[in-house]
C-alpha positions as CSV (number, residue, x, y, z in Angstrom):
1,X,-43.0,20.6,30.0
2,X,-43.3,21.1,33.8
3,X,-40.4,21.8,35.8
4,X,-39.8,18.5,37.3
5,X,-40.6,16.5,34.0
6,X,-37.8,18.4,32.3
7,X,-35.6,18.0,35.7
8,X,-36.3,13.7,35.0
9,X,-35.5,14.4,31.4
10,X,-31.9,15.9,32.3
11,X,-31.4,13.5,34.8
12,X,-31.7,10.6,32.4
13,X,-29.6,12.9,30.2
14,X,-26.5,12.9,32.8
15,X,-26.9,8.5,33.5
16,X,-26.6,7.8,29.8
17,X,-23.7,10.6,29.5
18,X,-22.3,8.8,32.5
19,X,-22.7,5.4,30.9
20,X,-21.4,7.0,27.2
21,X,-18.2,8.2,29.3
22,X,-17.5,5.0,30.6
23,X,-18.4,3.0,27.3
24,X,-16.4,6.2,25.8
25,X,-13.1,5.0,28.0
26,X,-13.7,1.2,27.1
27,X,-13.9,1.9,23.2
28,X,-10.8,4.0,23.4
29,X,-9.0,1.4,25.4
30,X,-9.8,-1.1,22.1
31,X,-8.4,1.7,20.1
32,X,-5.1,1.8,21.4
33,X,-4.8,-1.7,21.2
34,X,-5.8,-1.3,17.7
35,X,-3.5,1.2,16.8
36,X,-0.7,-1.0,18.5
37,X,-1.7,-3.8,16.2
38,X,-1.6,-1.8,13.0
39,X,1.6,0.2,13.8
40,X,3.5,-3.3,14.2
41,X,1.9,-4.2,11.1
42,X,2.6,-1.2,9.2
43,X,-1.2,-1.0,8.3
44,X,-3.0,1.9,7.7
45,X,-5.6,3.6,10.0
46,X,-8.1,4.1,7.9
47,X,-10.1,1.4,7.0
48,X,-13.4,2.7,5.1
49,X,-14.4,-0.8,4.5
50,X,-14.4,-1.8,8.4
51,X,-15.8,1.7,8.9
52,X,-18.5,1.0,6.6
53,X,-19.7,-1.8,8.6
54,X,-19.6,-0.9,11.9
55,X,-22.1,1.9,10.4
56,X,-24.4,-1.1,8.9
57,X,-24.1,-3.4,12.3
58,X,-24.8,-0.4,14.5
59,X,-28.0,0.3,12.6
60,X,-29.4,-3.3,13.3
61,X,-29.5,-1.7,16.9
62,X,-31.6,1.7,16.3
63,X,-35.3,0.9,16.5
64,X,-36.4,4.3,16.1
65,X,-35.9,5.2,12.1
66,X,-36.4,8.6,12.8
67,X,-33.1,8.4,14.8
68,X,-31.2,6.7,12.0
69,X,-29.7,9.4,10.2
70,X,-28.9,10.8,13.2
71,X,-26.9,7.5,14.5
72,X,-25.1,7.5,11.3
73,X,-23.6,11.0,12.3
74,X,-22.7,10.1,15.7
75,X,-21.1,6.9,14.6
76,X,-18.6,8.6,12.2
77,X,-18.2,11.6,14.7
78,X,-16.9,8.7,17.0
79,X,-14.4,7.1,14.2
80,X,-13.2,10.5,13.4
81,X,-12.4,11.0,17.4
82,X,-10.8,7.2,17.2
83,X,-9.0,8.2,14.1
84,X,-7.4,10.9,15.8
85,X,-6.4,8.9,18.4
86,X,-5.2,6.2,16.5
87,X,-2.5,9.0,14.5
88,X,-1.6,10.6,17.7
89,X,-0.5,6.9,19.3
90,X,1.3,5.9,15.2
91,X,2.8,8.8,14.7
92,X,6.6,8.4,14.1
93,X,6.2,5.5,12.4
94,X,9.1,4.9,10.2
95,X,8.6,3.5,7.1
96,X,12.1,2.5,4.7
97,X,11.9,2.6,0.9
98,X,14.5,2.9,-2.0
99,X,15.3,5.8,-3.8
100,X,15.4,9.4,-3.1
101,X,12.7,12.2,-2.3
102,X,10.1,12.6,-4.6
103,X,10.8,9.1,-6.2
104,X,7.5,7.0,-6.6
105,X,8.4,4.9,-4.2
106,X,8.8,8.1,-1.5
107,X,5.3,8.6,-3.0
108,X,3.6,5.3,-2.0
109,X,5.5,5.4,1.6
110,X,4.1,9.0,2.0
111,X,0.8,8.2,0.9
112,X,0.7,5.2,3.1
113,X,1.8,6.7,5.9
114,X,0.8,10.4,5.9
115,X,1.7,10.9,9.7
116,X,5.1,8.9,9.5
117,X,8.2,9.6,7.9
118,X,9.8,8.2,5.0
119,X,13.2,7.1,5.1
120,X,15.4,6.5,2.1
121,X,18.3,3.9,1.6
122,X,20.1,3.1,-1.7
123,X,18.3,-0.4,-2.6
124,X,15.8,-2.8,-2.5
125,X,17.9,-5.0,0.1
126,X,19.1,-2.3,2.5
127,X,15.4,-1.0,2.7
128,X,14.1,-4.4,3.8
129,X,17.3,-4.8,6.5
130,X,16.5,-1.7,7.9
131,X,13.0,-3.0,8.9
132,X,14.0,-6.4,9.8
133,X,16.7,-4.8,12.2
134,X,14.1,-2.8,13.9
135,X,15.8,0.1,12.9
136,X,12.5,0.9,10.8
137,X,9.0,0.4,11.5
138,X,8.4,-1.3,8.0
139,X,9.4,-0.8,4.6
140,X,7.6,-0.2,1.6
141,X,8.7,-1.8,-1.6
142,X,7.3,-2.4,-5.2
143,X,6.4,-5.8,-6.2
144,X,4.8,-5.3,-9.4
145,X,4.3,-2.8,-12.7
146,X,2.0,-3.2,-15.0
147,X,4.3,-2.2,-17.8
148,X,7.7,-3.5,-16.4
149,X,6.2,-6.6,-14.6
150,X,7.3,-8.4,-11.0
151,X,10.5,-6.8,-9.3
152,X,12.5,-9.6,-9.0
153,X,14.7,-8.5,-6.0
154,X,11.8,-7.6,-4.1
155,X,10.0,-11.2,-4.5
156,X,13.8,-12.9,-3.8
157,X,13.7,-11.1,-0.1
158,X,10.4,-12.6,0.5
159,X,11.8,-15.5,0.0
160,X,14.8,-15.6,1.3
161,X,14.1,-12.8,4.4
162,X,12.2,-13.1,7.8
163,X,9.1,-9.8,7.1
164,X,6.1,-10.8,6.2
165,X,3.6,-8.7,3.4
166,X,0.8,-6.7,6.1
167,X,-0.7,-4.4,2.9
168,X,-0.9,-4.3,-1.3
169,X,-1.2,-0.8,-2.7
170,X,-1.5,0.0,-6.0
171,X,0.2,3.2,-7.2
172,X,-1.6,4.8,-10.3
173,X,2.1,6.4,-12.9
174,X,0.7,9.4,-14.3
175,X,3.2,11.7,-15.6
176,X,3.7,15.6,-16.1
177,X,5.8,17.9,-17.9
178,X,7.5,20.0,-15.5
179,X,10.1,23.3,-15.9
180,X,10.9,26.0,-13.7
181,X,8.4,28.9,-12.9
182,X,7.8,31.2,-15.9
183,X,8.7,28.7,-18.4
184,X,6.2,27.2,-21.3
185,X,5.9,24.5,-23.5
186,X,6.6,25.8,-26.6
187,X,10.1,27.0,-25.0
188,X,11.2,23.2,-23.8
189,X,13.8,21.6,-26.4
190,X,15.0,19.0,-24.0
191,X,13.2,16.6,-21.2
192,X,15.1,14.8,-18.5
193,X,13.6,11.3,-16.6
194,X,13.9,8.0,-16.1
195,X,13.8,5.6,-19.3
196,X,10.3,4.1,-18.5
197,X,8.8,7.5,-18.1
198,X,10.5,8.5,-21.6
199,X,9.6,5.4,-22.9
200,X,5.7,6.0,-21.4
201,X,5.5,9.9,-22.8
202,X,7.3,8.8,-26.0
203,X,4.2,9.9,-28.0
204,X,4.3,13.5,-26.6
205,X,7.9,13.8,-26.8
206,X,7.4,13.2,-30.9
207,X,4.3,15.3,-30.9
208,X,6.1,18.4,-29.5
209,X,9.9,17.2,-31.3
210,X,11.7,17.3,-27.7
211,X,15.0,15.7,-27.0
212,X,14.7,13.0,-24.4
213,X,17.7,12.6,-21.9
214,X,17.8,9.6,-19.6
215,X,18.4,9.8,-15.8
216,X,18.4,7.6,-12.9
217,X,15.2,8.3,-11.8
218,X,12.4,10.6,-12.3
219,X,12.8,12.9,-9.0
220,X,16.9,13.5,-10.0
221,X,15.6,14.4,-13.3
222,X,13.2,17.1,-11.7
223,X,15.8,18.3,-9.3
224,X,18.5,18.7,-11.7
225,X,16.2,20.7,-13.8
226,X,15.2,23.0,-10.9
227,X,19.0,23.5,-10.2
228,X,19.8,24.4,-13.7
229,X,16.7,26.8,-13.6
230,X,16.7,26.4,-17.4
231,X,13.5,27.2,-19.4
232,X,14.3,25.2,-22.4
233,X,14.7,21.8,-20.2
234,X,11.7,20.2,-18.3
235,X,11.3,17.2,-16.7
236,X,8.7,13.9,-16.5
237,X,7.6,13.2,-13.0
238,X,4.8,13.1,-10.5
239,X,2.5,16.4,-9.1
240,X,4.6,15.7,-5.5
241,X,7.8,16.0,-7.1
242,X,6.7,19.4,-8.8
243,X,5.3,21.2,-5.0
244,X,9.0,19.3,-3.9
245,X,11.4,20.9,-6.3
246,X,9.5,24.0,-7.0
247,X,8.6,23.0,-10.7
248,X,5.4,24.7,-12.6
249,X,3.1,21.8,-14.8
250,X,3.7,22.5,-18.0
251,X,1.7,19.8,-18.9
252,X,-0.4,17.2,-17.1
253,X,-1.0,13.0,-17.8
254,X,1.4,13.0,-20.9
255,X,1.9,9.5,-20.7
256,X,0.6,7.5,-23.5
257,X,-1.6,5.0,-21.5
258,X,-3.5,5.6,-18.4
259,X,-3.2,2.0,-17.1
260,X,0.8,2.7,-16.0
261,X,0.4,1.1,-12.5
262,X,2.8,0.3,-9.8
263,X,2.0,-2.2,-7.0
264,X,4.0,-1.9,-3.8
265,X,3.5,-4.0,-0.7
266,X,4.2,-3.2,3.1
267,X,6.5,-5.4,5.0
268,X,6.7,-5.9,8.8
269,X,8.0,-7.8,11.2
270,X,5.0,-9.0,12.9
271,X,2.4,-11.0,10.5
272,X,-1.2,-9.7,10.3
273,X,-3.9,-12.3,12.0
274,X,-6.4,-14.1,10.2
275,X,-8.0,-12.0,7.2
276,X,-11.5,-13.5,6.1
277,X,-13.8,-12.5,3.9
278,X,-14.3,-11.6,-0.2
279,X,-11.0,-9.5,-0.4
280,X,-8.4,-12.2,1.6
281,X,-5.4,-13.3,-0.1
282,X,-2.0,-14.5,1.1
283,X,1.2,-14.9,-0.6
284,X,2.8,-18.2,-1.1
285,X,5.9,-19.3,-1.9
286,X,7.1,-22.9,-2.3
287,X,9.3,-25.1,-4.2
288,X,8.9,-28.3,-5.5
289,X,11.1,-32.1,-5.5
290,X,13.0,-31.9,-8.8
291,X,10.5,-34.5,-10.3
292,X,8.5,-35.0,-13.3
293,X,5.0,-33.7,-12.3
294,X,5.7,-32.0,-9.1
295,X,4.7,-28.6,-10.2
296,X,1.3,-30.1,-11.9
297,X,0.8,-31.9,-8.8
298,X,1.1,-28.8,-6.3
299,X,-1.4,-26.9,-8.4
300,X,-3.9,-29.8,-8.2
301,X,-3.7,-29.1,-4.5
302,X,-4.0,-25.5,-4.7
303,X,-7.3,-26.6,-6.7
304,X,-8.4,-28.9,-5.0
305,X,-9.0,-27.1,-1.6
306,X,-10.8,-24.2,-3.4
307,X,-8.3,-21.7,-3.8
308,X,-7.6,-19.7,-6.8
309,X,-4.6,-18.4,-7.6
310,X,-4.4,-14.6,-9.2
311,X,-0.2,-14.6,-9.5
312,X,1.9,-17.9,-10.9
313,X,5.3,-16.5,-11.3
314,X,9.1,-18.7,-11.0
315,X,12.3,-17.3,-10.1
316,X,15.7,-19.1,-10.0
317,X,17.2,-20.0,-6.6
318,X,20.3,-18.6,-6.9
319,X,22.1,-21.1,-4.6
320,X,21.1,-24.0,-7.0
321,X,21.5,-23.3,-10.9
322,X,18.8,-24.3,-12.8
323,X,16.4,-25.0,-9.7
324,X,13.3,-22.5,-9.4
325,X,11.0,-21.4,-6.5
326,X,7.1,-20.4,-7.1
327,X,5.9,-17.1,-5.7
328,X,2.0,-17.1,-5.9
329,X,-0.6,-14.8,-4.8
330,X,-3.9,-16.9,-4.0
331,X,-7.2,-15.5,-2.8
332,X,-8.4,-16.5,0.1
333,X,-7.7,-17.2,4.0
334,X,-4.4,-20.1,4.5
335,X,-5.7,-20.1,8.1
336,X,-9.3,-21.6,7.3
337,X,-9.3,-25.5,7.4
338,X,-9.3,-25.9,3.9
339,X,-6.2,-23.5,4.0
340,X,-4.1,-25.7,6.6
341,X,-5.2,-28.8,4.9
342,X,-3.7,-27.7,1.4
343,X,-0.7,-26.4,2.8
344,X,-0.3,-29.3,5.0
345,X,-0.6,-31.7,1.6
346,X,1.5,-29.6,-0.5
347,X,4.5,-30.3,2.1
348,X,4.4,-34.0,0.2
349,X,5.6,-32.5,-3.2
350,X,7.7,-29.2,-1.8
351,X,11.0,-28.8,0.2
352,X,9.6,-25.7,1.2
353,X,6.4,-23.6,1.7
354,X,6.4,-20.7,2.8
355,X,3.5,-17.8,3.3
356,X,5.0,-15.0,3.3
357,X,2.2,-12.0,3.8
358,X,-1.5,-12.1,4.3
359,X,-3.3,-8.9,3.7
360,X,-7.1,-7.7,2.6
361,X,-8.2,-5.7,-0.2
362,X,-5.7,-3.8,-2.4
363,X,-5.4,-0.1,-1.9
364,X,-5.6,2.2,-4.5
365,X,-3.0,5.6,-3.5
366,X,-4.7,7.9,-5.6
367,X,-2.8,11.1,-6.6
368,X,-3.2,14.2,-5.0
369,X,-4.4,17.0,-7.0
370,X,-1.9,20.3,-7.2
């Protein structure tokens, strides 16, 4: 290559890097406005899906195939770059939950949110207030086990509060024995957690002929047996609440299915926009005219616009005895036309409907390996 050719070649080297640094400052100025969105949603910054195609669209674009590969890797350079920009302008975000450190809840919030911090208050209700004051970012709060079934207080505040659902999670349960360092198995006489865990690890506990002892919940039951430092009690909890408390694994995944899951949702005060696409849903909640049929006649609507409903659940409305509002989760976007038509007709039969969350596809929070 001759001098000058390799001078043109470094000079059209320095106009696209002065175009990429200009294109660079426009892409980051979407970013922030990104990362404003999801931080008064409570949503999470990584989105592998959106990710995913943003990769596929870009590749539509490259005409060389040799260079493919290569674009690929610039690409996710670039959302790794965003990424980090996106944490550095979300950080502090405050998510509330209820229970203690360590608690599965503190789990899901901490998982969730890795760069925020997780703040604790005594119940469902004060959790929720906390966020709907402002004095929280969001909250995160369980709204389904697979075992236990719908939390009932949780699905009352939807109805009855002003947040709307911005996420779904799903939480995968999987218990361990835990004692202090130094102890064993065969040295454990008595195991302390919450009922359910007991109830889960029930086959183990006969197995190995321990004594179980009920306590509030499974990161007390750790913590207490970290303060007694006694070998012959262990407790049932999560690999989080082990690294938390100090505790060794005596054993790992003792309970007796490994379906145990727990689904917790993220509540903001600011709705998410319009979700479309395979993995849209939307909670709804509504009630209908105390009148034979009403019910039937709502779900005809549902139908009849096309939407299918994954959750039908009643709960009683605790200001009128014997009256019952619906909570259902229905996939699908309520913003389409078909989704302002049904909810428009269902107005006929209900005194009230209400959508209380939209979100994409559910999350799964994985555990992290010790």
């Amino acid at each position: 290559m001759a001098d000058n050719q390799l001078e043109r070649a470094r000079e059209r080297i320095t106009q696209a890097d002065r175009e990429m640094a200009r294109l660079f400052e426009m892409r980051m100025d979407a970013v922030r406005e990104v990362a404003e969105y999801k931080r008064g949603r409570g949503l999470p910054i990584l989105d592998a899906g959106r990710e995913q195609a943003v990769i596929d669209r870009g590749l539509n674009w490259i005409k060389d195939s040799e260079l493919r590969d290569f674009y690929i890797s610039f690409q996710r350079d670039v959302m790794e770059v965003s990424k980090a920009y996106q944490r550095r302008l979300i950080s502090g975000i405050r998510a509330a939950y209820s229970g203690v450190e360590g608690a599965f809840a503190n789990i899901a919030a901490r998982r969730i949110f890795p760069d925020g911090e997780a703040v604790p208050y005594a119940d469902f209700a004060s959790a929720y207030a906390a966020a709907e004051r402002g004095e929280c970012d969001v909250c995160v709060l369980p709204i389904e086990n697979s075992y236990a079934g719908e939390v009932g207080q949780v699905t009352d505040l939807m109805y009855t509060g002003s947040l709307h659902v911005t996420g779904v999670y799903a939480l995968p349960v999987t218990h361990h024995l835990l004692g202090v360092p130094g102890a064993d198995l065969a040295g454990v006489r008595r195991v302390i957690s919450h009922p359910q865990a007991l109830s889960q690890c029930a086959g183990f506990l006969r197995q190995h002929g321990l004594e179980a002892v009920a306590a509030s919940n499974t990161a007390r039951a750790a913590r207490d047996v970290m303060e007694k430092g006694d070998p012959a009690e262990a407790a049932i909890a999560s690999l989080e609440t082990a690294r938390l408390y100090g505790l060794q694994v005596l054993a790992r995944g003792i309970n007796e299915s490994g379906l145990n899951t727990t689904r917790f949702a993220v509540f903001s005060r600011a709705e998410n926009a319009r979700i479309t696409g395979r993995d849209a849903g939307f909670m709804l909640l509504f009630t209908v005219n105390h009148v034979a049929g009403a019910l039937a006649n709502a779900i005809q609507i549902i139908g009849k616009y096309g939407f299918n409903m994954r959750v039908l659940r009643s709960r009683p409305m605790k200001e009128l005895p014997w009256h019952y509002y619906f909570y259902a989760e229905m996939e699908g976007d309520d913003q389409s036309e078909a989704g302002r038509s049904m909810i428009g007709e269902l107005a006929a039969y209900c005194n009230l409907v209400k959508v209380a969350g939209r979100f994409g596809a559910e999350v799964s929070l994985k555990e992290e390996e010790a």
